[in-house]
N, C-alpha and C positions, 0 to 999 in steps of 0.2 A: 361420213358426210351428214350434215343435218337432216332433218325431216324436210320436203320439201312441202308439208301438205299445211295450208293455212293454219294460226289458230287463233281465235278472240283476242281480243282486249283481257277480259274476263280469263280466259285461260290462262294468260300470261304471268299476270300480276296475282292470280290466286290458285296456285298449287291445289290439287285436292289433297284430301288427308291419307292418302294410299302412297302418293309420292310423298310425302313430307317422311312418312314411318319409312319407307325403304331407303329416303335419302340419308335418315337417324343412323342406320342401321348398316349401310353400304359400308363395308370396308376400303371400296373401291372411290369411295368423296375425299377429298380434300381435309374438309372437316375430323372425319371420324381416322384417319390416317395420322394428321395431328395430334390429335388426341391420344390416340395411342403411343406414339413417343413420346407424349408428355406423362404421361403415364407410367411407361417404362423408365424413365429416367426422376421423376421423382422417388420410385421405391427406393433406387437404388442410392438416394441422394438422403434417405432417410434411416434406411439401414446405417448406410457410412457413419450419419453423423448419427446416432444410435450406438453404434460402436464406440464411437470416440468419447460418447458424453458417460460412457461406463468406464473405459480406459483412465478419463480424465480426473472422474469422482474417485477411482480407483487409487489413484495419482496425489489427490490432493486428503485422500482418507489417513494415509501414508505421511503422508507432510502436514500432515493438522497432529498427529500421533508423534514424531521428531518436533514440532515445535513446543508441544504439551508440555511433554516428557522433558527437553532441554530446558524449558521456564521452570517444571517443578523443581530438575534438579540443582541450579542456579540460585533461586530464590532459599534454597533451604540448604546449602552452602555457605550462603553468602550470610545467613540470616545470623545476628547477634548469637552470641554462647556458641555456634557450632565449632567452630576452631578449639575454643577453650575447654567445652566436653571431649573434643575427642583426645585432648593433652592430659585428662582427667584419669583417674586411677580405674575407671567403671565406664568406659563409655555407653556401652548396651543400657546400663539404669537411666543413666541419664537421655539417651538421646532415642529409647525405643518409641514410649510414650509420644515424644513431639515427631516422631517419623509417620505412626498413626493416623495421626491427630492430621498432619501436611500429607499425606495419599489421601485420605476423606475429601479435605477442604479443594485438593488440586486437581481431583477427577482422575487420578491414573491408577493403575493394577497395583503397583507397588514403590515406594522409595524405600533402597537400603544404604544403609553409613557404612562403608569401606575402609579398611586399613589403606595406607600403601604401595601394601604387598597384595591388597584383594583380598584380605579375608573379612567376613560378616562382622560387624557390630549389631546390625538392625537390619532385620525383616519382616513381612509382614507372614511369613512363615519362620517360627519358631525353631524348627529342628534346622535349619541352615544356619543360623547363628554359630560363628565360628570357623564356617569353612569356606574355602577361597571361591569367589565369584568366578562362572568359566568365563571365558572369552580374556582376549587380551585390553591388559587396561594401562598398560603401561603410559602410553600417551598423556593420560591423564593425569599417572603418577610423574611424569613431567613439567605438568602444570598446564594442558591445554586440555581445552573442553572439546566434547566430541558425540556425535549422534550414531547406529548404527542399525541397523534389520541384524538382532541379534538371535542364534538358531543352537539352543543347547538346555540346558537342565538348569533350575526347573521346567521355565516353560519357553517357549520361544515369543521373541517380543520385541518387540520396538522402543532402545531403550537409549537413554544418555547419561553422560560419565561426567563429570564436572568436579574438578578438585576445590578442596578447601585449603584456603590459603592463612597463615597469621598474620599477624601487624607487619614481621617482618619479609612477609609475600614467600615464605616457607610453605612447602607443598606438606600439610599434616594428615592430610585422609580425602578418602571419595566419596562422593554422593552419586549414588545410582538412581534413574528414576524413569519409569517404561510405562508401555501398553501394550499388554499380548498382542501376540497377532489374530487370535480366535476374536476378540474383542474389536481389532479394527476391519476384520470381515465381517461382523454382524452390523456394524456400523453400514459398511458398502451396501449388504443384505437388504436393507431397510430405504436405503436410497433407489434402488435398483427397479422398486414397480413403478414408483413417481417417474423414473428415466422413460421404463417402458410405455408407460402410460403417455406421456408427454411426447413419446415418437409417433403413436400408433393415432395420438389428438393431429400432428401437423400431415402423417400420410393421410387425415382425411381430408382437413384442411387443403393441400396442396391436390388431391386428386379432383376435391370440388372444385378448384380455383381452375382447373385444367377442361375438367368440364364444361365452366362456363365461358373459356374462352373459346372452345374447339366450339359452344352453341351461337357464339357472338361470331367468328369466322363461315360458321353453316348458312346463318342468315346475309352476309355480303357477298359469300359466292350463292348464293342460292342454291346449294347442293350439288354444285356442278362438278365432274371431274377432274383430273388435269389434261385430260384428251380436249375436254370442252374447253376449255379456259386456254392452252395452244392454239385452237383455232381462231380463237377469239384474237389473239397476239399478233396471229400473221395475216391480220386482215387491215390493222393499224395505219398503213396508208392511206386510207380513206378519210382517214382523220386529219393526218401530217399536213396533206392535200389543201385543209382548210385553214390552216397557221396564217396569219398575213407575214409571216416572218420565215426565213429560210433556212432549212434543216438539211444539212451533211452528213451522212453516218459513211467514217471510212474503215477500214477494216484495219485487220493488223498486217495484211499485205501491203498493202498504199493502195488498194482500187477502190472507188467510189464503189460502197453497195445498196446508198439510196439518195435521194435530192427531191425534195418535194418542187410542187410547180416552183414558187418562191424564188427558189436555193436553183432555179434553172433559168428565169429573169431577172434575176440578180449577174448573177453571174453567167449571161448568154452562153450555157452547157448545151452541147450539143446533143441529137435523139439518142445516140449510142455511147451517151455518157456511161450507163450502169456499166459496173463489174471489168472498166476500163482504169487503169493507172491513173490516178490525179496529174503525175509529172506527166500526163500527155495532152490534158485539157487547158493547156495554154491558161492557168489562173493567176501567174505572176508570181514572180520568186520564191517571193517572203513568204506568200499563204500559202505556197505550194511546200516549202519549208515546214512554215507551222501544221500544215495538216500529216505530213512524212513522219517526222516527230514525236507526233503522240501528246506533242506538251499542255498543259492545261492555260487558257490564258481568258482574262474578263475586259471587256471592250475595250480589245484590243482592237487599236484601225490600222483598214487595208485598203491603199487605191487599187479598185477596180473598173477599167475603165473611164468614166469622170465619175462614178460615184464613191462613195467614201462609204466604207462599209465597219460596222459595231462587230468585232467574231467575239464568240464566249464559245470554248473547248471545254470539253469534258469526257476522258475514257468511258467506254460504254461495259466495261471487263465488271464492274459493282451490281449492274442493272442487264446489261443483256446477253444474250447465249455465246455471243462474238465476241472477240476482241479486235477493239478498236477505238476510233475518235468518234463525238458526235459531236457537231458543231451549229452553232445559230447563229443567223448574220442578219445586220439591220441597215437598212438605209438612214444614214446618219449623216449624208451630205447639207441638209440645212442645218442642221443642228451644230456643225460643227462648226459653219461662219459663223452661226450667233454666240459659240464657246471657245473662239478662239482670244476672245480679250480677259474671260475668267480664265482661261488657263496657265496666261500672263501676268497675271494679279496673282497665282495661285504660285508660280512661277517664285515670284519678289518674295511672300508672305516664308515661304519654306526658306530661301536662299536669308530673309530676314532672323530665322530661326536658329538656323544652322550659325547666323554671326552672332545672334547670343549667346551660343555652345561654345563658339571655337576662341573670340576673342575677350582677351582677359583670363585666358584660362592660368597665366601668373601676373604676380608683382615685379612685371621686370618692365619698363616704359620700352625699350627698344622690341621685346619680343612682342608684346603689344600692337607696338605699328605694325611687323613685319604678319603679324596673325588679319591686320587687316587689309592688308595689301593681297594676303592669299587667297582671303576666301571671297573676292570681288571677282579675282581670276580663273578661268576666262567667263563665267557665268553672267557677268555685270560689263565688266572693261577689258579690255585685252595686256592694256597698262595699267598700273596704279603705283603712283609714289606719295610718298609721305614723308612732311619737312615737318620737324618740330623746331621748336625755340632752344637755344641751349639753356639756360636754366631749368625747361622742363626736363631733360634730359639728366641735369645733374639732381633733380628733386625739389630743385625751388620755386618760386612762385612767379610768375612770369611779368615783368616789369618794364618799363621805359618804351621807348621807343619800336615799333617794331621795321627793322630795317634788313635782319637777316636770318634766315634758319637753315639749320640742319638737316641735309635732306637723311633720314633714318631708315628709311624703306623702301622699295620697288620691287616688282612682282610682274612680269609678264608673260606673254606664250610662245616668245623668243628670246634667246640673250642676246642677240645683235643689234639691239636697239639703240639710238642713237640718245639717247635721253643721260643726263649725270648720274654718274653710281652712286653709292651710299656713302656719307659722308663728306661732300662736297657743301660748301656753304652757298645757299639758294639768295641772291638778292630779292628782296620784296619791293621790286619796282616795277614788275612785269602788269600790265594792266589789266588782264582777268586776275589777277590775283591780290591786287590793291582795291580793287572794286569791289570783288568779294569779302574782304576783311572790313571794309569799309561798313557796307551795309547788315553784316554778319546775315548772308544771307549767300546759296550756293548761286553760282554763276555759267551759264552755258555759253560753249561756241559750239553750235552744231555745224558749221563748215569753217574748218579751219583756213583752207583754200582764199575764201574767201570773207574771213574776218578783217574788217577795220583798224582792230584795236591790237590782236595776239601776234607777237611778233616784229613789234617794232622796236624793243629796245635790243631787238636781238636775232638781229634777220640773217644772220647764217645758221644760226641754230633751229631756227623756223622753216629757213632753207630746208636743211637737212632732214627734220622731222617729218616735210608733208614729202618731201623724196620718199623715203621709208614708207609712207603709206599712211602715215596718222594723220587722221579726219577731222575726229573731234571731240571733245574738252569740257569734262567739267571738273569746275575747283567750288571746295566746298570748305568753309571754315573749319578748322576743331573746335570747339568749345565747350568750358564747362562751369555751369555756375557764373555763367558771364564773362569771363575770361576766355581767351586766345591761347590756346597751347599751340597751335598750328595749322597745317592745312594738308588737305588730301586730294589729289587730284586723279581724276578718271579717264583715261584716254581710251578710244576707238581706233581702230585701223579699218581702209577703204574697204577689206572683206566685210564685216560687219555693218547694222544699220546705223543710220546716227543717232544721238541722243536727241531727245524730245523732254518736254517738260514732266509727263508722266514720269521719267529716269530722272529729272532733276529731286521731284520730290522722295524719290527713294533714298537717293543718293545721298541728300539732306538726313534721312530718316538712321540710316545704314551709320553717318559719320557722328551723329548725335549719339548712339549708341557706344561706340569706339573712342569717343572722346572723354565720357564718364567713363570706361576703363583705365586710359592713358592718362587721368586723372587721378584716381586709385592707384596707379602706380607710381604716379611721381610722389602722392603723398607720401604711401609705406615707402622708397625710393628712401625719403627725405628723413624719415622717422627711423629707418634703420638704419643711416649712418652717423645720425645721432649716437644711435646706442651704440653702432659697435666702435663710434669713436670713446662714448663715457666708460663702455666694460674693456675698451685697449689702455685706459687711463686707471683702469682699478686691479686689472690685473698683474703680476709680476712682470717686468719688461726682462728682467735677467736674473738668475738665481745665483745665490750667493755661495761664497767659497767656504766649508768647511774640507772636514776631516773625513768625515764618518761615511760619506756615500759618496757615488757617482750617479749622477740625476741625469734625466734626459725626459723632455713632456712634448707634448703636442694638443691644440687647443683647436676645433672645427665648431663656428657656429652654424647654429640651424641655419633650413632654406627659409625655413619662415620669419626668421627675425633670430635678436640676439639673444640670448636666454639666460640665467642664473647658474653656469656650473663655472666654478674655480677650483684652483689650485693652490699650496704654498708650499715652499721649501725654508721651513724657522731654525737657524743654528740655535743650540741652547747649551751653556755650560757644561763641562764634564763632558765636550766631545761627545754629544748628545745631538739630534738632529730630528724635528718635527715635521713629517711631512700629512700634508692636510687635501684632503679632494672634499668637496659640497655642488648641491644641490639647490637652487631658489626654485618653487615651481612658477611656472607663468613663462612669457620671453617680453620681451618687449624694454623700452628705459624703464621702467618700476623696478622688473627682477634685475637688471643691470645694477641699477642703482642700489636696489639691497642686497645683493650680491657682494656690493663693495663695504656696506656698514658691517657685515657679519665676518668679511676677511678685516678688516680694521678693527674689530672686537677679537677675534682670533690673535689678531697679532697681539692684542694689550692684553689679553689675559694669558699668552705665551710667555710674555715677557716677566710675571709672575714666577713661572716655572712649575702652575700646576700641575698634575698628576691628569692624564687624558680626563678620567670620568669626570674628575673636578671641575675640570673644563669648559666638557660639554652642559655639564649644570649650571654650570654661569651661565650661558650661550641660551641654553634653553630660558633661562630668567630673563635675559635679554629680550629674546623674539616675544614670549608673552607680555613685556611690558612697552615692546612697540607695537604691539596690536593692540592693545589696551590706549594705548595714546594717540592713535588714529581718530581722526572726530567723525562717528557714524554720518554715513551720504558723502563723504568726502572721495577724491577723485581716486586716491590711493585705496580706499576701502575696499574699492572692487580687489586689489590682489593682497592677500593679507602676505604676512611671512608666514606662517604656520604652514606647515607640510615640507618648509627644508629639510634636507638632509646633510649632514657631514660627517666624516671617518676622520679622526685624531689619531695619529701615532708616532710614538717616539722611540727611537732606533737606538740604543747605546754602544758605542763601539766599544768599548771595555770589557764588555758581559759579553755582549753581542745578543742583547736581548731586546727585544722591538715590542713594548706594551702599545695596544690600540685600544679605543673605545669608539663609536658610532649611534649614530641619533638615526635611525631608518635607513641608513647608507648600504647598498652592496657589498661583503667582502672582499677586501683586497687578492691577490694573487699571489703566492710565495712559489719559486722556482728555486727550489735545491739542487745543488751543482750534482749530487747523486741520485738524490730519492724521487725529482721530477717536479711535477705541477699541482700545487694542494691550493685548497677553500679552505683556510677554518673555520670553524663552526661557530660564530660569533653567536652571543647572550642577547635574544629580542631586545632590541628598544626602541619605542617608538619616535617617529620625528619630532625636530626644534618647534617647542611654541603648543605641544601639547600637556606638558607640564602631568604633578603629580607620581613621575616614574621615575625611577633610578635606571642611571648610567650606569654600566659594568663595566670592567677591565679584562682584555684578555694578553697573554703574555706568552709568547713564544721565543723559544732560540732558534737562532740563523747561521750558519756556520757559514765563514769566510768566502765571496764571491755569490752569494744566495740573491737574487733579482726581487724586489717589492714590487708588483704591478697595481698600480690602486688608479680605480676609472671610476666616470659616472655613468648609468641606468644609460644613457644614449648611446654608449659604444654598443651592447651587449641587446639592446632591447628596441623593435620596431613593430612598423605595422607589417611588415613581412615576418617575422621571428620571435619566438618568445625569446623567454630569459634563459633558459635550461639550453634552449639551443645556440643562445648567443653566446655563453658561459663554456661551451661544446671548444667552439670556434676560435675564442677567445685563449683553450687552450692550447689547441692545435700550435698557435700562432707563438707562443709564447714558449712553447716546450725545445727546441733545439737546447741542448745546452754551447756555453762558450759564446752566446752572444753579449756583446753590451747593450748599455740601458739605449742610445741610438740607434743601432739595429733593432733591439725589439719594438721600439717605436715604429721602426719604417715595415717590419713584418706583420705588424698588428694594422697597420691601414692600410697594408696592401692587402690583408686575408679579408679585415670587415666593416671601412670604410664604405660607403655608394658615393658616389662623387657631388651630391647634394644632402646630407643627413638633413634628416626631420626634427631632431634634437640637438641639443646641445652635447659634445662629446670634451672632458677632459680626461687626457692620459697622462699619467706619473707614474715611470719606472725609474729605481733605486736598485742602484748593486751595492753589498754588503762592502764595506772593509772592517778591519778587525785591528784594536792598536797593538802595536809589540811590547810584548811584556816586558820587554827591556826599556820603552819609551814613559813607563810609570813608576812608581814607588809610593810605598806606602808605610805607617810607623805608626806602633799606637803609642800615646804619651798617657803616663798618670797625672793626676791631679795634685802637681807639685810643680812649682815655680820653675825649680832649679831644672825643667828637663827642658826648657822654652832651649837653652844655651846646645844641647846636646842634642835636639832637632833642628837646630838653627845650623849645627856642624853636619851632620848628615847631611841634611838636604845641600850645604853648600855641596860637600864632596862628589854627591850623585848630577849636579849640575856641570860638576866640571867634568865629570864622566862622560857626559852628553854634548860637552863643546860648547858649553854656555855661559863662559868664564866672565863676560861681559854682562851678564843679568845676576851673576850672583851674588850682590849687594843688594838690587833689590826687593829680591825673592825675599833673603834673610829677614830685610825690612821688614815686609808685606806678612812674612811668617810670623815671626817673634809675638804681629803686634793683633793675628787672630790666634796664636796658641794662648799667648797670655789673658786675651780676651776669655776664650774658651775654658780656660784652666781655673779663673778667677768669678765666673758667671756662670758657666754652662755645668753641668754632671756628667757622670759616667756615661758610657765610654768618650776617652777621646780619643779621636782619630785623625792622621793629618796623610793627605795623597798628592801627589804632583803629579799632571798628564803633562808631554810633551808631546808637541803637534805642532799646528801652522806658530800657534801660540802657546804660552803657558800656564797653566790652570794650577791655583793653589785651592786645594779644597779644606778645610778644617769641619769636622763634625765631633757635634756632644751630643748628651741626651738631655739636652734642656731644648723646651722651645721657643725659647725668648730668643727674640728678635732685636741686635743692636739697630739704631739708628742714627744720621748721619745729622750732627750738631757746630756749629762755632761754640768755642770754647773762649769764654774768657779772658783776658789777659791777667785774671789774677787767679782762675782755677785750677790744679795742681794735674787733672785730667782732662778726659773728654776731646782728646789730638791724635788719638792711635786710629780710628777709623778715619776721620780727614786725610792721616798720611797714607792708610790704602789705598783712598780714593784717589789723590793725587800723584801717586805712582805706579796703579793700575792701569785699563784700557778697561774692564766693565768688573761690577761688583756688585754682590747681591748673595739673596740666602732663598734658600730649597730645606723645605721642610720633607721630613722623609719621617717614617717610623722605626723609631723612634726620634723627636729630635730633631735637629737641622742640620744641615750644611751651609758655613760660611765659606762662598769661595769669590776668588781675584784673578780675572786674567791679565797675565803681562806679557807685553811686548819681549818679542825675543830681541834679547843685544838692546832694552831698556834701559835709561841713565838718570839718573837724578836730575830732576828740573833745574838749570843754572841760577834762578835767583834763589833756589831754598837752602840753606843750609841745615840738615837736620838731624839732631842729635838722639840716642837712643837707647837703652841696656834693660838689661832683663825684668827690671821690677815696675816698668812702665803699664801705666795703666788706662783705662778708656771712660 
């Protein structure tokens, strides 16, 4: 217990110096108890890190010696003449000296020049010359470089091995290059008092700093113990006592263990509240709740009685010896009349916040209304519907008369409602809702009961309504930019209060917002089926019938608009077959639109019969010369072409060999009926419209039934998924064998389709076939007249072989009149081949690369009729340059017949 005996003013507030030195000194204060575990625990926080700053230099002495050593022996490897000395008849003459000369300049103990095998060329010890270095170096004589803490004769060291390589990356000899270890412990050595020093600077450092605080805590307790300073704690009622505000401390049992006066006129607590169960002091549910609990909560209100009471909770388990709640409570019954119309205001402002998060969140007009009919509900109205105009509905600009809408949306907090479902056509003759459109301006009935106006063009249905319970009404125009998209209307039910003007103006506020959305959507609406009406117009509607493959595609435009990926399926001569995927970047009609100039360039340079890279070299000339033709600030300028991508490849079914080329495009996918799912490793190139780089070619065989998958960057790549993993998935999807090109269509979108892609996705799968060696023939002819007659006879008889007896007059024709061509213009070699298929292909190849051309001939010229009549007994004709040379070839019709008005004569010396 205290002293009970008085003492001064003077006494109190000025210690004499006898107390002040025993308070210094007491082990038994506060203060100096402090202090001493702050003390204890800095040594020990000094030593550690003392420790570790030795371990660490230790550590990094070690690794500055491995990086040294790896540099010297690297840099004098790699350095000019070492390869060539060590191939030399003398390596030691030549390479001692600059081995010397590089340990001086590089700071290490030693670099020596290695055989292979490990024996000495160069040391900076003379009598090791010659003999094999210890330790294992094989590694190196592999050809990789290598660091080690090496432990043997001569000395032990910290040493790296690094081969020397020649022009031709031949492993010819080693370079060894080190630092003792006695050398990188003297190093440590010399670090080691600075370490010491620098610990023993912050243990004083840190013990001053401990000092001064244990002298800064001496002075706020004023030396007092913890005995002292407890009494001091449990006397604290005294104080609580004088709060004008009421204090609860409950325990971790539920019994009140304190209540100041306050906290016992507040809440009229009885004399024999303390150390009594709160659940017995009649405080009413919820606070009896909140205080059982434990929970923390900040003015939080509670009726008590008729006052309205502010609680703020907080565990006392941080701060006091107990566990429990303590609680403050305020009289906040006027406060809370004056704050109950901000709370309402604060109300609208949040629920206005929440509809610029929630509505609009797409470009879709219907989901639009339905986002604002929800989040009115129940918060705002109990009902809400929403009629648009049909034009805004289909994206167009709302026009004429307004007589009828579409009701799009309704939202209540019943379905039993008696009101028209979604999609019903709303007459606009109803008088709150002509009025409103009228004035553009929102319109209230607050008692529907009894309104004038609502309800007369339609008193069963108004019947009905105030049956159910609906009160009252407000319809509020859409509008945007001056325009009428439609109307939204706010219903109450007799639970709820009615609307008032303050709700009108919200309501106004809330629909203004929701109509520049529904606006934005009808535009994009409008604008994307633009485009994906122009890219349904650019893309292949059906793909054409050759030989060579079994095709099957699938084409998914983005959620966000239409975008630049195509496809194409191009037959080409020779039972040849081009199939094409690309890339525009952007989406929107721009990349639609050039999407389609670059598949319309594709086709015209197909039609050629380039070689893929020749192709894409065109292509790419293309795309830089329509960014070049663009007039800077113009509207197109914003999406240039440059950054397309597309993958060229042509399939030959004869060979069965499939040459590709690609401008930044993804590789295709090959599925061998044996060997599985491969990538090949396609030749960098960068995309169309970058110009400056060559196209490559790459050339693979496909053995019969082998699947081509060729896609663009959207199947494979999202904001969920890289590419590695979409390429993962893509196989998975793709590998069954014995599917066709439809099934693995339908297996690829069911594995990695989402039912909205974010990109544009095009899929093209091809199945191999392969033609029957029995469906061709082939003859080389020399360069003599008379063999035109004796290829003219083969080929007949091999037609008739084939059932073709009805085309082989015109074959003959079509023949005779490119061997003699060929025989008479073109050089060695000739070559003549017939493919049978849907149709008939006559190929002829020389090694000339002149190119006939297609002329009217004279009536008095003696030539210049033999390519006319290929043309006009043909179905297409054309020449493929190949290396060496060309190919003149002519498809015809199978069961082909001479035109009825021509008559045309012909024999072997006929000429062009």
């Amino acid at each position: 217990m205290p002293s009970s005996r008085p003492r001064s003013r003077d006494q109190r507030e000025r210690p004499g110096w006898r107390r002040r030195l025993q308070s210094a000194l007491s082990v038994h204060s506060l203060a100096t108890q402090v202090f001493l575990l702050q003390a204890i625990v800095v040594i020990l926080l000094v030593i550690a890190a003392a420790v570790a700053l030795v371990l660490q230099a230790k550590y990094d002495s070690y690794e500055d010696a491995h990086n040294r050593s790896l540099a010297a022996a690297e840099t004098f490897a790699h350095a000019p003449g070492t390869a060539a000395a060590l191939e030399s008849s003398d390596p030691t003459a030549v390479l001692q000296p600059a081995t010397e000369k590089a340990q001086r300049g590089a700071g290490v103990d030693f670099i020596s020049v290695l055989g292979k095998d490990g024996i000495r060329y160069t040391d900076p010890e003379p009598q090791l010359i010659g003999q094999r270095v210890e330790g294992d170096v094989s590694r190196a004589a592999a050809g990789k470089s290598f660091t080690e803490t090496f432990e043997g004769e001569p000395h032990n060291a910290v040493r790296a091995v690094v081969p020397v390589l020649d022009s031709g990356r031949r492993v010819v000899g080693l370079v060894s290059a080190g630092i003792q270890v006695a050398n990188v412990g003297d190093l440590l050595d010399r670090q080691l008092p600075v370490l010491l020093t620098s610990a023993a600077g912050a243990l004083v450092l840190a013990t001053g700093g401990a000092a001064l605080v244990s002298r800064r805590l001496r002075r706020q307790t004023h030396g007092l113990d913890p005995a002292e300073m407890t009494r001091m704690y449990e006397h604290h009622d005294a104080v609580l006592h004088a709060v004008r505000e009421g204090v609860l401390i409950v325990g971790g049992d539920g019994r009140l263990l304190l209540a100041n006066d306050e906290a016992r006129r507040l809440l009229d607590l009885p004399a024999d509240a303390d150390r009594r169960p709160v659940t017995e002091l009649h405080l009413g549910p919820s606070f009896t709740r909140l205080l059982v609990s434990g929970k923390e909560v900040s003015d939080e209100v509670f009726l008590s009685g008729d006052r309205l009471l502010a609680v703020n909770t907080r565990p006392t388990a941080p701060y006091g010896g107990v566990t429990g709640l303590v609680a403050s409570l305020r009289d906040t019954t006027e406060l809370r009349a004056l704050s109950g119309r901000a709370e309402v205001a604060r109300e609208r402002l949040t629920l206005l916040y929440e509809a610029g998060v929630r509505i609009g969140t797409t470009l879709d007009v219907r989901r639009t209304a339905r986002e604002l009919a929800e989040v009115a509900v129940p918060r705002f109205a109990d009902f809400v519907t929403v009629e648009l105009l049909d034009p805004v509905l289909r994206g167009d600009e709302p026009t004429g008369v307004l007589s009828e809408m579409r009701r799009t949306a309704l939202s209540g907090i019943r379905e039993d409602h008696p009101l028209q479902p979604v999609g019903d056509l709303i007459p606009i003759n109803v008088t709150p809702m002509t009025t409103a459109l009228d004035n553009g301006r929102a319109l209230i009935e607050p008692d529907l009961a009894t309104s004038g106006t609502w309800g007369i063009e339609d008193p069963e249905g108004a019947r009905q309504a105030l049956a159910y319970g609906i009160s009252s009404l407000i319809t509020v125009p859409l509008q945007a930019r001056g325009v009428v998209l439609g109307l939204v209307n706010f219903w109450r039910s007799a639970d709820a209060p009615r609307f008032d003007e303050e709700d009108t103006s919200f309501a106004e506020e809330l629909a203004a917002r929701a109509a520049v959305a529904i606006d934005n959507a009808r535009r994009f609406t409008r604008e994307h089926a633009m485009a994906v009406t122009l890219q349904r117009s650019l893309l292949p509607r059906d793909l054409p019938e050759q030989d060579a493959l079994d095709v099957a595609w699938r084409y998914l435009p983005a959620q966000a608009g239409v975008g630049g990926d195509w496809f194409d399926v191009i037959p080409l001569p020779g039972l040849r077959v081009a199939l094409v995927v690309g890339d525009v970047v952007g989406h929107g009609m721009h990349a639609a639109a050039t999407m389609g100039r670059l598949r319309t360039a594709i086709l015209n340079f197909s039609s050629l019969d380039l070689p893929p890279a020749d192709l894409l070299a065109h292509l790419d000339d293309l795309v830089l010369r329509i960014d070049a033709d663009q007039a800077p600030g113009s509207e197109v300028d914003r999406t240039t072409v440059t950054g397309a991508t597309c993958l060229y490849a042509i399939y030959d079914s004869v060979s069965g060999r499939c040459t590709l080329a690609h401008a930044g495009h993804l590789a295709p996918a090959f599925v061998d009926p044996w060997n599985g799912v491969t990538f090949p490793e396609l030749p960098v190139s960068p995309p169309l419209g970058v110009g400056g780089h060559p196209f490559e070619e790459t050339e693979v065989d496909l053995a019969e039934g082998s699947r081509l998958v060729l896609f663009t960057d959207g199947l494979v790549e999202d904001r969920h998924r890289d590419v590695d993993e979409g390429l993962a998935l893509l196989s998975n999807a793709i590998a069954p064998a014995g599917l066709t090109p439809e099934e693995t269509c339908l297996a690829v979108t069911d594995a990695m389709l989402p039912g909205q892609p974010t990109d544009d996705i095009a899929l093209l799968v091809a199945r191999t076939r392969r033609l029957d060696r029995y469906r061709s023939a082939v003859w080389d002819v020399p360069l003599d007249v008379s063999a035109v007659s004796r290829v003219r006879a083969e080929a007949g008889r091999r037609l008739e072989e084939w059932g073709l007896e009805e085309s082989v007059f015109v074959t003959e024709l079509v023949l005779s009149e490119l061997v003699t061509n060929a025989i008479r213009y073109g050089a060695d070699p000739v070559q003549v081949r017939l493919l049978y298929g849907r149709t008939l292909f006559c190929e002829v190849s020389d090694g000339s690369s002149t190119s006939p051309h297609l002329r009217r001939a004279a009536a008095t010229d003696e030539g210049g009729r033999g390519l006319f009549l290929v043309a006009q007994f043909s179905q297409r004709w054309g020449t493929r340059y190949v290396s060496p040379g060309k190919i003149i070839w002519a498809e015809i019709a199978l069961g082909a017949e001479l035109p009825e008005a021509s008559v045309t004569m012909f024999d072997d010396e006929l000429a062009w």
